[in-house]
C-alpha positions, 0 to 999 in steps of 0.5 A: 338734372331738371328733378335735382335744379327744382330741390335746390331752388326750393331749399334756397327760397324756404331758406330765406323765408324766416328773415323776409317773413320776421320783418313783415308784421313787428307790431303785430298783438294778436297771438299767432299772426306772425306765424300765419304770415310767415307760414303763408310766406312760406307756402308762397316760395313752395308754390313759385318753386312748383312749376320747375318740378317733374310731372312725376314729383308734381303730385307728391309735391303737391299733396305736402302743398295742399296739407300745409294750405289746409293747416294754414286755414286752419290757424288763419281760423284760429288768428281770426278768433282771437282777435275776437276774443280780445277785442283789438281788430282795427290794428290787425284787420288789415294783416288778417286781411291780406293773409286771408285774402291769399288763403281764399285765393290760393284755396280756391284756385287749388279747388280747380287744379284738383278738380282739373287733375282729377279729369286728367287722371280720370282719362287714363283708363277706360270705366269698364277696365279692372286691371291694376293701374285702373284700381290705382287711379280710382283710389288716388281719384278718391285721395283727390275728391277727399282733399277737395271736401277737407278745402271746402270745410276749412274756407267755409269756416274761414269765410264766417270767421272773416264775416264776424271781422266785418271783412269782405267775402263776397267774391269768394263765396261766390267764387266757391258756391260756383264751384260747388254748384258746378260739381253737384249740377254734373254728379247729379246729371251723371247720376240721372244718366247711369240709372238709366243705363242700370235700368237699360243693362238689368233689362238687357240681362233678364233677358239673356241671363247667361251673358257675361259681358252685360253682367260684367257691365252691370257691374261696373256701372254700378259701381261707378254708380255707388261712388257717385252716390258716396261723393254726391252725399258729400258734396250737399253737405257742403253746399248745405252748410252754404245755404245752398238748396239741396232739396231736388238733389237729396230727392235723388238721393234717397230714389237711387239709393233705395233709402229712407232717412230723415231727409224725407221728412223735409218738406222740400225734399218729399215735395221734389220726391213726389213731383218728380214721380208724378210727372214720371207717372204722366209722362209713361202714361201719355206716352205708353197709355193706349198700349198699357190698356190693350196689354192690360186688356189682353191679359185679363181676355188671357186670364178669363180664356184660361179659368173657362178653359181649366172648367172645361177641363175640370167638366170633362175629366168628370164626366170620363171618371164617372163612365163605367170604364175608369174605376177611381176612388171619391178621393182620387177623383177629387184630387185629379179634379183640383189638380187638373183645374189648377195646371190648366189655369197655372198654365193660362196665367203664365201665357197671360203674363207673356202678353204683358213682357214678362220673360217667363224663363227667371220666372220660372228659375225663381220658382224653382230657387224658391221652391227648394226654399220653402221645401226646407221650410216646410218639410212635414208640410211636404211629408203629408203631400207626399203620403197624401198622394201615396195613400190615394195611389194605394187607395188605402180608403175613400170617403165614407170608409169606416178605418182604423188609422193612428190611434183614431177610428170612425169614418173619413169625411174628408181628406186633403193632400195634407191631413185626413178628417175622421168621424169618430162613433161619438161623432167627434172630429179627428184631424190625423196628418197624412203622413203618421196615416202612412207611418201606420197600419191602416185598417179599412173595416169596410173596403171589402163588399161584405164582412163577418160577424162572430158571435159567441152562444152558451147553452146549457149542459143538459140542451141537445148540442145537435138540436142547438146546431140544427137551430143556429143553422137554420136561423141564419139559412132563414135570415134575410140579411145574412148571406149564403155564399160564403156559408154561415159556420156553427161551431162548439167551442167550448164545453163547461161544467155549466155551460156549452158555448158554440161560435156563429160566423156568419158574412152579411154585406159591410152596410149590414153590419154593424146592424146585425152586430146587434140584433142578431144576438136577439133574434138567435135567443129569441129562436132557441127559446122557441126551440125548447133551448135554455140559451144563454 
């Protein structure tokens, strides 16, 4: 009944507007005034009829209220810049006058209904809660905060219109600078407040990364945080177009948002950034120095006692690979030696990092995450590693060997984990990647202790071929670098027309062999002649 009683009276006011509101202002020159009183006429009768409607027809009603007070503010405007226009102000200041009078005042206690409804509407559900009445009273909570900046752009504008007629705005304009500033002032502390609750949860969640209420929390601060952010970007753009000072605000700003814009380069802004930190940087100091010393003295203790500890270490896995007992190639040992050091001091530095309050599990869990990472990134870099170890493992050849690997021959000089630095004969340097080493054959032509030589020797047809065997054999029996075990071999290969060729095999230690490769063929002439054997 009471829904229905409110419909009526409203429709029997607004009935009678157009007649009270047509014998206002007759004598009125400047276009659209008379439309400015009447609509004003108008939104009077819907707000004397406001108070007879339910609570559930209130917001609608007033939502219809606010948009019609905002198209008034906007024609007020636009009466206002006529009269400018053509000049004729003392006959209608005082109806411009009273009109706007109104606005502003309806304008801004409206501004405090909203701002009152909004706190209202806010207490209906608690910041944590995610269920659907909740996500209804955030979003008609934003519907308000937006109704709220459209009022304050219209009776901004409004009151410079009013100052240009000469008309007074003091009041008002300190009426709205108070309520804008009271606004700020609270998301500003709200905001202060919530970062360090984020701060506070983020620690709280490093250090119990599995708990689900704090995550839940967090995310929920943080949200409430973005928003806050959102309507405090909002709101200095309006106490900015006032003339009000944003400096200290925007400084917040850009620290909690984590963004950089023009704004920094106001001077009011970098210096309110900077006091700001320095007297943050102060405060941790007096108040956490003595013990930030004795953490940052302990963890350099912590780290030097780990480098002395993986020398030690280094130290003494040397002196055991080097007993009689441990049989390891050049290479392995050299691997075992940086990778022993290098564990040791990992190890003493996540001890260290322990000391100053570092939670060492998400570290270790980040290592992890980018370890795959760079593991995508970096998969031949890996497929060298791996080969690498595998050729160590194998001991496939050490430093010094003399090998034949991936089109390159000559002796290794070097090998890392990744690639392997050979020596050719002309002494060029080849770098061969781990990993085509392993992909190949590898021909190590000195791992084994001693070698065999072939050499091919021609006589001619009319020599004595067991005289020629004779000498052969007892050449190689008489030289000082040829060994007798295994037993040098003389054979008769092949036999032609001009020639007979016979084949010496016989085994002289790795080191000696590339020396009698090339002046055993000297000393074998040498002998044949002496013999009497036309050798060739």
């Amino acid at each position: 009944m009471y829904r229905w009683l409110g419909v009526l009276m409203l429709t029997a006011v607004m009935g009678a507007m157009p007649a009270q509101a047509s014998a206002g202002n007759q004598g009125s020159t400047v276009p659209g005034l008379t439309a400015l009183e009447e609509r004003i006429e108008h939104l009077k009768q819907m707000q004397a009829a406001a108070p007879a409607l339910q609570e559930w027809d209130r917001d609608g009603f007033h939502f219809r209220l606010d948009q019609l007070l905002l198209e008034a503010l906007t024609r007020a405007e636009a009466v206002m810049l006529g009269a400018l226009e053509t000049g004729d102000i003392p006959p209608v200041r005082e109806p411009i006058a009273n009109a706007t009078d109104w606005l502003l005042e309806t304008s801004i206690a409206r501004l405090e209904e909203i701002y009152a409804r909004t706190i209202q509407e806010r207490l209906k559900y608690d910041e944590f809660d995610s269920a659907l009445q909740a996500t209804v009273s955030r979003a008609f909570i934003q519907d308000l905060r937006s109704q709220v900046f459209e009022y304050m752009s219209g009776l901004a504008a409004l009151l410079r219109v009013r100052e240009q007629l000469g008309l007074s705005i003091e009041d008002e304009r300190n009426a709205l600078e108070e309520f804008v500033t009271r606004n700020v002032e609270r998301l500003h502390g709200q905001i202060r407040l919530d970062a360090q609750t984020l701060t506070e949860l983020r620690r709280a969640l490093s250090a119990d990364p599995s708990n689900a209420e704090i995550e839940s929390a967090l995310r929920a601060v943080d949200q409430k945080q973005s928003r806050n952010l959102s309507n405090m970007a909002a709101w200095l753009e309006v106490l900015q177009d006032g003339g009000g000072d944003t400096a200290g605000h925007r400084a917040l700003l850009i620290q909690q948002q984590g963004r950089i814009g023009t704004e920094i380069l106001q001077r009011d802004v970098f210096a309110n950034i900077w006091r700001e930190q320095t007297d943050r940087l102060w405060r941790n100091l007096s108040r956490n120095g003595p013990n930030l010393v004795l953490r940052a003295f302990t963890f350099l203790a912590v780290l030097a006692l780990a480098w002395i500890v993986a020398h030690a270490v280094r130290l003494l896995l040397e002196v055991v690979m080097n007993t009689s007992y441990v049989q390891l190639g050049q290479l392995m040992k050299e691997r075992l030696l940086t990778v022993s050091f290098g564990i040791t001091f990992l190890a003493g530095a996540v001890l260290a990092l322990m000391t100053l309050g570092w939670s060492v599990m998400p570290m270790l869990a980040g290592l992890g995450v980018a370890g795959i990472i760079i593991g995508f990134a970096l998969q031949d870099s890996l497929k060298n590693f791996v080969a690498g170890w595998m050729i160590l493992f194998y001991h496939a050849y050490d430093v010094g060997d003399y090998v034949r690997v991936s089109g390159a021959e000559g002796r290794v000089r070097k090998m890392t984990l990744n690639s392997t630095r050979i020596a050719t004969p002309d002494n060029t340097i080849k770098l061969v990647p781990n990993r085509k080493i392993w992909d190949d054959t590898i021909v190590n032509l000195t791992a084994s202790r001693a070698r065999r030589i072939e050499l091919e020797i021609a006589c001619g047809p009319d020599d004595d071929l067991d005289a020629v065997e004779k000498s052969l054999y007892a050449l190689l029996a008489e030289h000082p670098q040829i060994l007798n075990k295994p037993k040098p071999e003389v054979h008769l290969a092949r036999v032609g027309p001009s020639e007979r060729v016979f084949i010496i095999r016989p085994w002289v230690r790795t080191e000696h062999y590339w020396t009698l490769q090339h002046s055993l063929l000297r000393d074998i002439h040498k002998r044949l002649k002496r013999d009497g054997i036309t050798g060739t």
